[in-house]
C-alpha positions as CSV (number, residue, x, y, z in Angstrom):
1,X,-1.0,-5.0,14.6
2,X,2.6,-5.0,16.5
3,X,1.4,-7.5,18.6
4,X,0.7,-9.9,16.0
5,X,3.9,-9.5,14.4
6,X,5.3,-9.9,17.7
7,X,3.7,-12.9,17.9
8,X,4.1,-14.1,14.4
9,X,7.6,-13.6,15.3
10,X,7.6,-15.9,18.3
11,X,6.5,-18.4,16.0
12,X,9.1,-20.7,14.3
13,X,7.3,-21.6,10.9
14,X,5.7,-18.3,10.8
15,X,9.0,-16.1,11.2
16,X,10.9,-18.4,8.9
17,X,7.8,-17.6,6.1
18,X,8.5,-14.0,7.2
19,X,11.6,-14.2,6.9
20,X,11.6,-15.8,3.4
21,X,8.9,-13.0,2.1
22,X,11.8,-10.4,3.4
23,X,14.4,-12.2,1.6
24,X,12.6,-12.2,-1.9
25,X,11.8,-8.8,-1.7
26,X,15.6,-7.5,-0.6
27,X,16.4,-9.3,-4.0
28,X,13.9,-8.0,-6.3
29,X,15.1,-4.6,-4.5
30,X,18.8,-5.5,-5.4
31,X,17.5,-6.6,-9.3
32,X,15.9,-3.4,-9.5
33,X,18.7,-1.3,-8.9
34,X,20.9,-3.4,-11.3
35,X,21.7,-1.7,-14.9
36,X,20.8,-4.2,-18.2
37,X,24.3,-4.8,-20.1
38,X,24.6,-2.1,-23.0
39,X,23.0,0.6,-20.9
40,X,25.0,3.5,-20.1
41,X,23.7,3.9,-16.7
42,X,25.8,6.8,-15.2
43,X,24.3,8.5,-17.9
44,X,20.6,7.4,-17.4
45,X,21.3,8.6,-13.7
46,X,22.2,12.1,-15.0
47,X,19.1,12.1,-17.2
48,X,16.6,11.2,-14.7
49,X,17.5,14.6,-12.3
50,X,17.6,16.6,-15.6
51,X,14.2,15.6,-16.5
52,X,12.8,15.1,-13.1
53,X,11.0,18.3,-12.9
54,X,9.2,18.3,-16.2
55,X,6.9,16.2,-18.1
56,X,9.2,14.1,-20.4
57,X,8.8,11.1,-18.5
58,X,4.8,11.8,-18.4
59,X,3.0,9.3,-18.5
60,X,5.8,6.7,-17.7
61,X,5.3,8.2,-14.1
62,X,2.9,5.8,-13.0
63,X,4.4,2.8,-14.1
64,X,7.9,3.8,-13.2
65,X,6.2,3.8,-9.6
66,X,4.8,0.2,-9.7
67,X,8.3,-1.0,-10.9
68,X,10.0,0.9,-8.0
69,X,11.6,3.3,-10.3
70,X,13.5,0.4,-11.9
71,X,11.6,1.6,-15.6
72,X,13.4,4.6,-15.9
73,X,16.4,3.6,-15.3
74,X,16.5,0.5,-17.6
75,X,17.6,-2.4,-15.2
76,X,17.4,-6.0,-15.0
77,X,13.8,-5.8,-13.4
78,X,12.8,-2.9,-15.8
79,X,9.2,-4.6,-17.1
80,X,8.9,-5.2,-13.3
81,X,5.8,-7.4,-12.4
82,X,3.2,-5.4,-14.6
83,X,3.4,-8.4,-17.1
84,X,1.9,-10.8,-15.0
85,X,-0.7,-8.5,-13.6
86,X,-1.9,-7.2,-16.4
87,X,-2.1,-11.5,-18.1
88,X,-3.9,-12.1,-14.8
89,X,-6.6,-9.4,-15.6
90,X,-6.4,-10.4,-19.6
91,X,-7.0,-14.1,-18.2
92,X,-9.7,-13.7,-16.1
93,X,-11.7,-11.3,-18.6
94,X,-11.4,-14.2,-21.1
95,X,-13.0,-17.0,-19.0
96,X,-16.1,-15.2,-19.7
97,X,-15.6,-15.2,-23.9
98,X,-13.6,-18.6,-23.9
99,X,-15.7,-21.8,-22.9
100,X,-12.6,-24.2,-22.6
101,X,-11.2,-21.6,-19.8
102,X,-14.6,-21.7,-18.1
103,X,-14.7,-25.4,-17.7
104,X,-11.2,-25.1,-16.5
105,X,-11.7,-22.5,-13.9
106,X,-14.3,-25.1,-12.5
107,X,-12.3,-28.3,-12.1
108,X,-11.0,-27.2,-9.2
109,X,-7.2,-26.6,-8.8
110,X,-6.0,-29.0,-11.4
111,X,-7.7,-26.5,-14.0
112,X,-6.4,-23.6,-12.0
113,X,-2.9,-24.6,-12.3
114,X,-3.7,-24.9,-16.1
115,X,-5.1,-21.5,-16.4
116,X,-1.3,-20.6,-13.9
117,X,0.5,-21.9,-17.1
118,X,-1.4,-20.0,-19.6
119,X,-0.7,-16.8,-17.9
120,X,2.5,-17.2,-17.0
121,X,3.2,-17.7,-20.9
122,X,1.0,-14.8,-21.8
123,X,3.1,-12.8,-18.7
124,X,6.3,-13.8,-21.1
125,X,4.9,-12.9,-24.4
126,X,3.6,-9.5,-22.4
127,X,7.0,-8.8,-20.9
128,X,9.1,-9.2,-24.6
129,X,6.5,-6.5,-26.1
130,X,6.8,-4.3,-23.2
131,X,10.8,-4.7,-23.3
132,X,11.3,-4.1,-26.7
133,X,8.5,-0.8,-26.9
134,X,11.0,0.4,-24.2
135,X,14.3,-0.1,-25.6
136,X,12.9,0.9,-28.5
137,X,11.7,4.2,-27.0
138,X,15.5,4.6,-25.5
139,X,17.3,4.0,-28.7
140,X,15.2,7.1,-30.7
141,X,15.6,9.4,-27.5
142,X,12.4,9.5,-26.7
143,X,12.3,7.8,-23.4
144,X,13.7,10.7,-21.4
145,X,13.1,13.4,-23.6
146,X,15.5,16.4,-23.4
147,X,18.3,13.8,-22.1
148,X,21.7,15.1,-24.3
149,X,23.4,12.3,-23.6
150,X,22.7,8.7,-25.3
151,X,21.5,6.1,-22.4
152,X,22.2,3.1,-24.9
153,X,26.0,2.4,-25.1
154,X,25.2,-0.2,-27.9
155,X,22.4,0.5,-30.4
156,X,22.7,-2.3,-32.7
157,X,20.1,-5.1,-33.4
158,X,22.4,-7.5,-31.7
159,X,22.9,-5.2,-28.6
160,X,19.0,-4.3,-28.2
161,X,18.3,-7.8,-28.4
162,X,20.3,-8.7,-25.5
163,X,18.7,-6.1,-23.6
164,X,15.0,-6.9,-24.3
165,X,16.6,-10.6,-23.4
166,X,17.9,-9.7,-20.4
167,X,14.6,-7.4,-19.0
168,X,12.4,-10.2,-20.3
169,X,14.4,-13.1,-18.5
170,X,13.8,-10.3,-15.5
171,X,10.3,-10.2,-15.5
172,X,10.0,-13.7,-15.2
173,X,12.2,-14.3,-12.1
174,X,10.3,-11.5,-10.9
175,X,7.5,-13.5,-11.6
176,X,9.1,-16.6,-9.8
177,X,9.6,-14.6,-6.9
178,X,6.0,-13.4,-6.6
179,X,4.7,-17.0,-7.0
180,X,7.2,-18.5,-4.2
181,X,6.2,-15.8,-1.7
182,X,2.7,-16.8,-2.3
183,X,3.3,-19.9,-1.7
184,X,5.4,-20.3,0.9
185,X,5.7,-16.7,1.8
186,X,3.3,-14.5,3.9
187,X,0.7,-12.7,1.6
188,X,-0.1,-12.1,-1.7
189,X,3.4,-12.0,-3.6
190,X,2.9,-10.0,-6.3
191,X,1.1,-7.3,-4.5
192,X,3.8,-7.0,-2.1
193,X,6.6,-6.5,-5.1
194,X,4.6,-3.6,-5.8
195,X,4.3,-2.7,-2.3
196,X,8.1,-2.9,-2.0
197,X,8.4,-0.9,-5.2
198,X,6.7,2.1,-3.8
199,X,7.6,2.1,-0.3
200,X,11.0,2.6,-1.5
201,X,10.5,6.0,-3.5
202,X,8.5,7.2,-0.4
203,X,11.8,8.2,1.3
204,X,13.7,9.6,-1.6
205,X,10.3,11.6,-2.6
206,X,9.7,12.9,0.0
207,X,13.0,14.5,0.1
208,X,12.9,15.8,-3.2
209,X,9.2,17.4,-1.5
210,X,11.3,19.1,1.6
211,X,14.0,20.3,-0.9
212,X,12.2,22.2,-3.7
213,X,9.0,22.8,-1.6
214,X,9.8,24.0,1.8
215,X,9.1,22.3,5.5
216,X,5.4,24.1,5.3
217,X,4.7,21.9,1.9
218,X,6.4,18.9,3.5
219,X,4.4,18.8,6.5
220,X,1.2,19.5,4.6
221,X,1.4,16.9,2.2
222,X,2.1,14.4,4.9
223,X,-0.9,15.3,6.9
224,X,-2.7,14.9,3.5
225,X,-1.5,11.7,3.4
226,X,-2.6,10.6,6.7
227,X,-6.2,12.2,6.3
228,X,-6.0,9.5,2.9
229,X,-4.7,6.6,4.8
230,X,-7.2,7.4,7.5
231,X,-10.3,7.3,4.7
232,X,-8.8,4.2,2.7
233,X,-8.7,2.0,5.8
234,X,-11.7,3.0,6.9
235,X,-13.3,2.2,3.1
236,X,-11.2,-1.3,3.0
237,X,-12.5,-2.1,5.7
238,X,-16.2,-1.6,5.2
239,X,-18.3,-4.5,4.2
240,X,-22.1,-5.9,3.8
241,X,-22.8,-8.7,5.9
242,X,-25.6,-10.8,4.1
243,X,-26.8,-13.1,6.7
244,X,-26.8,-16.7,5.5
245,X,-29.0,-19.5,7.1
246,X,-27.9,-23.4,7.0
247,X,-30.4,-25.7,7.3
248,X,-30.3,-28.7,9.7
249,X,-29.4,-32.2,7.9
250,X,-29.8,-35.5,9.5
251,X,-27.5,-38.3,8.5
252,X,-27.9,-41.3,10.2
253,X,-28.0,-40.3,13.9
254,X,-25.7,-37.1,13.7
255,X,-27.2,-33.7,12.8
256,X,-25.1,-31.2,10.5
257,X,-25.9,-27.6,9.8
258,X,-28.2,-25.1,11.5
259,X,-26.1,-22.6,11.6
260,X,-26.0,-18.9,10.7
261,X,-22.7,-17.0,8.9
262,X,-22.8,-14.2,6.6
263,X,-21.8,-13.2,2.9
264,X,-19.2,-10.4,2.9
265,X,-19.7,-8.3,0.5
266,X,-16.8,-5.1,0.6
267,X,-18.0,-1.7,-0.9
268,X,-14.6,-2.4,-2.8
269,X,-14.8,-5.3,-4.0
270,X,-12.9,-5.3,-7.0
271,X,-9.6,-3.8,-5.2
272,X,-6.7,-2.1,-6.4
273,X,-7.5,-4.1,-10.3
274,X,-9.4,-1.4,-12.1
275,X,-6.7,1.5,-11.2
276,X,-4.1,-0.7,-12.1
277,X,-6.1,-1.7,-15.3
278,X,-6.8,1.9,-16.4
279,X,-3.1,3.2,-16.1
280,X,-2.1,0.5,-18.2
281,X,-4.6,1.8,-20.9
282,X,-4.1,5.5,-20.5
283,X,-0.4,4.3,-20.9
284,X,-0.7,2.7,-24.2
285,X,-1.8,5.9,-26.8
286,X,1.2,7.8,-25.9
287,X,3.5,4.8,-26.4
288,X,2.0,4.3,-29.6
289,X,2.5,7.9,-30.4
290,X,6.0,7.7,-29.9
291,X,6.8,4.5,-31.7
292,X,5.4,5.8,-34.2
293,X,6.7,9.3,-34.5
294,X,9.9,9.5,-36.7
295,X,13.0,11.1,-35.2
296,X,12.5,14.7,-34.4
297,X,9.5,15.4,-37.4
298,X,6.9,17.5,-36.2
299,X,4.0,15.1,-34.5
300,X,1.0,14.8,-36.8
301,X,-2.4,16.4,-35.3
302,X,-3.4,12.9,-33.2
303,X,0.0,12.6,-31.5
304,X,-0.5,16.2,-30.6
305,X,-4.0,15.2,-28.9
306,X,-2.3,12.7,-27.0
307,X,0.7,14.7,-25.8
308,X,-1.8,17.9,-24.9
309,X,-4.6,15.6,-22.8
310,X,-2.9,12.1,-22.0
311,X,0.2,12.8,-20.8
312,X,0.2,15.4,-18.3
313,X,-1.7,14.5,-15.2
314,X,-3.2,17.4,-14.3
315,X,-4.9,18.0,-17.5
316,X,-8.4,18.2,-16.5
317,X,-9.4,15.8,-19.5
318,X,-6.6,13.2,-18.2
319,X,-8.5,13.3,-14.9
320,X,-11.6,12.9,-16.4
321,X,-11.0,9.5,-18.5
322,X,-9.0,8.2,-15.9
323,X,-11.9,8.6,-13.3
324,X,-14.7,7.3,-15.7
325,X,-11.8,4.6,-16.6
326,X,-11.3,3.5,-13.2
327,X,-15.3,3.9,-12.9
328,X,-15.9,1.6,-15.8
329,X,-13.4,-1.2,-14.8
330,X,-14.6,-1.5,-11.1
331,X,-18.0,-2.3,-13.1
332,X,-16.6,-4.7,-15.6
333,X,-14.4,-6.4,-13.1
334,X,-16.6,-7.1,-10.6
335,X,-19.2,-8.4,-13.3
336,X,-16.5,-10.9,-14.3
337,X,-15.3,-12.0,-10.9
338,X,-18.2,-12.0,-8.7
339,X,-21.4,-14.4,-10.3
340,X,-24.3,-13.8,-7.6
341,X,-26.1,-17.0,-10.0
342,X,-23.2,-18.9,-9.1
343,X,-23.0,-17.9,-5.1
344,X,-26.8,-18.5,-5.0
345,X,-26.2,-21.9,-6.8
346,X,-23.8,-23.1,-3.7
347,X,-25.4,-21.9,-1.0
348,X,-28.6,-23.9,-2.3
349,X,-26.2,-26.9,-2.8
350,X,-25.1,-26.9,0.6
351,X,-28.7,-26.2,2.2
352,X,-27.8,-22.6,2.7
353,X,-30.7,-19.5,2.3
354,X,-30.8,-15.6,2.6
355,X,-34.1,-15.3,5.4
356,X,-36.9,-13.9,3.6
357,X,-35.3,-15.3,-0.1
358,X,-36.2,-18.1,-1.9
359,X,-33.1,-20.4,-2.8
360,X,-32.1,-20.2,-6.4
361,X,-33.8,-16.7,-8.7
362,X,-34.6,-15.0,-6.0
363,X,-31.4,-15.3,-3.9
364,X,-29.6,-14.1,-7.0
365,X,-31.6,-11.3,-7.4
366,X,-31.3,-10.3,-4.2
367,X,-27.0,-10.6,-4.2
368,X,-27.4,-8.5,-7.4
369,X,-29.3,-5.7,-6.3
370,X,-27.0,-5.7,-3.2
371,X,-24.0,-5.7,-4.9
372,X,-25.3,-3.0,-7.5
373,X,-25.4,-1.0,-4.5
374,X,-22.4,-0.7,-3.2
375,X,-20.4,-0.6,-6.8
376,X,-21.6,3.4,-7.1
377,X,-19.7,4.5,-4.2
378,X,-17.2,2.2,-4.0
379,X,-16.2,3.0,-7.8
380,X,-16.8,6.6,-6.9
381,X,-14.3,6.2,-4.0
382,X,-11.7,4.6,-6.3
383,X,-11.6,7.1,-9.0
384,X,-11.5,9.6,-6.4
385,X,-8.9,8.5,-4.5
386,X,-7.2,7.9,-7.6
387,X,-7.1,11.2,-8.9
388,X,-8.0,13.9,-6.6
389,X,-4.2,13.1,-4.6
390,X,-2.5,13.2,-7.5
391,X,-4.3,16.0,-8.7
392,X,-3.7,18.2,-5.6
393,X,0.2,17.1,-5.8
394,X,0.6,18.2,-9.5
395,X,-1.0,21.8,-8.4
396,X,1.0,22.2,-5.4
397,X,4.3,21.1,-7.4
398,X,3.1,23.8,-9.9
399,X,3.2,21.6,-12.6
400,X,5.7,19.8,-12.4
401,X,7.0,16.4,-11.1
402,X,3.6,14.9,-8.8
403,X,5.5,12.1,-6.3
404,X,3.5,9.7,-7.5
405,X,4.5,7.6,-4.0
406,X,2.3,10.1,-2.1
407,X,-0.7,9.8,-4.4
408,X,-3.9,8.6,-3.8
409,X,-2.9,5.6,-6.2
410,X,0.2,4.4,-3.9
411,X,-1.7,5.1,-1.0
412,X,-4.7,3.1,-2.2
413,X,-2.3,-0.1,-2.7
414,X,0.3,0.2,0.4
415,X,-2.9,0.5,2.7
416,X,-4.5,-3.0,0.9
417,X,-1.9,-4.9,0.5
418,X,-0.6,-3.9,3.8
419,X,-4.0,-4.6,5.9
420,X,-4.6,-7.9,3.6
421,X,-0.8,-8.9,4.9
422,X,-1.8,-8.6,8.1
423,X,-5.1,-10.3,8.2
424,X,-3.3,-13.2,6.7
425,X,-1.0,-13.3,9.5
426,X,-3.1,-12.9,11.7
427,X,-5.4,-15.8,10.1
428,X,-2.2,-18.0,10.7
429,X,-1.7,-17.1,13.8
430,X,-5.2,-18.1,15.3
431,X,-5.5,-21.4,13.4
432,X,-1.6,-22.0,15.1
433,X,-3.2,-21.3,18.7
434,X,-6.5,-23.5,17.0
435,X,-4.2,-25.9,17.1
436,X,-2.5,-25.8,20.0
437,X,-5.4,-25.8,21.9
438,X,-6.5,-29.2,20.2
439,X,-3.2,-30.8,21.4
């Protein structure tokens, strides 16, 4: 892996994409770190170590984490990217109900860049709801609960507005910058803006672990950690090969095809989506509790639920929906993304054949009996890499604060997005050398 980003390195248009993908993602850093106008931030920063140790900021944990810890503290890239993830996922799930976003997905990437558009404006309409639910939440107190000083300095309509203006007008350069690194970056952009998110509360985290816990603690969870790493990249990297034939063709006097590939198939194939999806959801019944209740009444019997099971993360029936969650989605996802009709459909357009399956029904029965297969364990391995980190953290914290950055969730999306990175570089690299060799 050094040695390709030695190499990658050595490699003018390849260190200047490099280069650029860095330069984005010191700015998002920078943007994340930046206070919105009207917020009091020396006194959000006093409020975030009062309530550090306890459960106030729940369930906003997780997707404080994704956002590089920007949510909590109210800056200009607050909303963070979760926007346009979670209008990618809405997007895709809707090609299946919608017929006009079928057709589009199928003309090729004319209709792709249409069915860009329509999530980018969804990723807008997304980000202004998730804006104002969280200044909302700051201006009744109830963001960072037990917090005795007030983290709006101006709670008119006027002064929220400017704030959901300015974390809206946030999310969408954040946006931009995912899209440029895509394309003319070095990976997938909006996976690494995550990525940078939670590589940078590894180091502060883990300090707060040596501090309150001890060297013994420390140097356990780390080697926790590693053992995880070790188990996610050997999962990521696990894959049925379906062997694919291609029939010979003869046109005119040259002969084309006759040659054998395979189909891989990962035992995750639907990636870090369905965690992603199901924190989103467990996040929403506790937002809507809070909205909801008024000032500092007594919660009514179904806000009670929710704060008892939904909020704390080491509630055994939290880690029970978010498993079955996180089981359900991998399902649903990879029913929407992955059409063995369809894959069956072009390899019999372009003469291609599974040996010992009939083109056409049978080749899709096959890919779908395959692919139901590895979904049970690779859903299993999700959830449980999901939970069982986090879990383990919240027990060892006793209860407290679980460093989300060294849960099996961060983990689970540093080690993809990292070994994705790097197969992509590595992918430019060898069609570079491709090249030179053909000069």
């Amino acid at each position: 892996m050094l040695s390709a980003f030695a190499s990658a390195f050595r490699t003018p248009d390849l260190r200047r994409k490099i280069l650029f993908t860095l330069g984005l993602i010191a700015l998002y850093r920078i943007g994340a770190s930046l206070p919105s106008p009207g917020v009091n931030y020396k006194a959000v920063r006093t409020c975030i170590d009062i309530v550090s140790g306890g459960d106030s900021a729940g369930i906003y944990q997780l997707i404080n984490m994704f956002s590089g810890g920007a949510l909590l503290q109210l800056s200009v890239f607050a909303i963070g990217i979760m926007p346009y993830i979670t209008a990618s996922i809405i997007i895709q799930l809707l090609t299946v109900v919608i017929p006009r976003f079928e057709e589009l997905r199928k003309e090729g990437q004319a209709g792709q860049n249409k069915m860009t558009q329509y999530t980018r404006y969804l990723a807008v309409a997304l980000a202004v709801l998730q804006a104002t639910g969280l200044v909302a939440l700051a201006a009744r107190g109830q963001l960072l609960r037990g917090c005795p000083q007030d983290i709006l300095a101006d709670t008119s309509v006027f002064g929220m507005i400017i704030i959901v203006l300015v974390m809206t007008s946030g999310a969408a350069l954040v946006m931009w910058f995912g899209e440029q690194i895509t394309e003319r970056g070095v990976g997938n952009g909006m996976s690494l803006l995550i990525f940078a998110g939670i590589a940078a509360r590894i180091p502060g985290e883990g300090k707060s672990i040596l501090d309150s816990r001890g060297g013994l603690i420390f140097g356990l969870v780390c080697v926790a950690a590693f053992v995880v790493i070790v188990g996610v990249i050997f999962i990521e990297m696990g894959q049925r090969r379906v062997p694919v034939q291609y029939a010979r063709q003869i046109v005119g006097r040259k002969q084309y095809g006759g040659s054998s590939t395979y189909l891989p198939l990962k035992v995750n194939q639907a990636g870090v989506i369905p965690v992603i999806f199901a924190s989103s959801l467990l996040y929403l019944p506790n937002l809507v509790a809070q909205l909801t209740q008024k000032g500092s009444t007594k919660p009514s019997w179904w806000q009670e639920i929710i704060q008892k099971y939904l909020v704390n993360p080491g509630n055994p029936v939290y880690v029970a929906i978010y498993f079955i969650l996180i089981v359900f989605f991998t399902y649903f996802y990879v029913e929407i993304t992955f059409n063995p009709r369809e894959r069956a459909d072009e390899m019999k357009k372009f003469g291609g054949f599974i040996p010992g399956y009939r083109p056409g029904d049978k080749t899709a029965d096959y890919l779908s009996k395959v692919l139901s297969r590895l979904l049970l364990p690779g859903s299993i391995y999700l959830g449980a890499v999901a939970v069982l980190p986090n879990l383990l953290l919240h027990i060892g914290a006793g209860g407290g604060a679980s460093n989300l950055p060294f849960g099996g969730t961060a983990v689970l999306i540093v080690v993809s997005v990292g070994l994705d990175t790097v197969k992509q570089i590595e992918s430019q690299l060898m069609n570079r050398n491709y090249e030179g060799f053909l000069k």
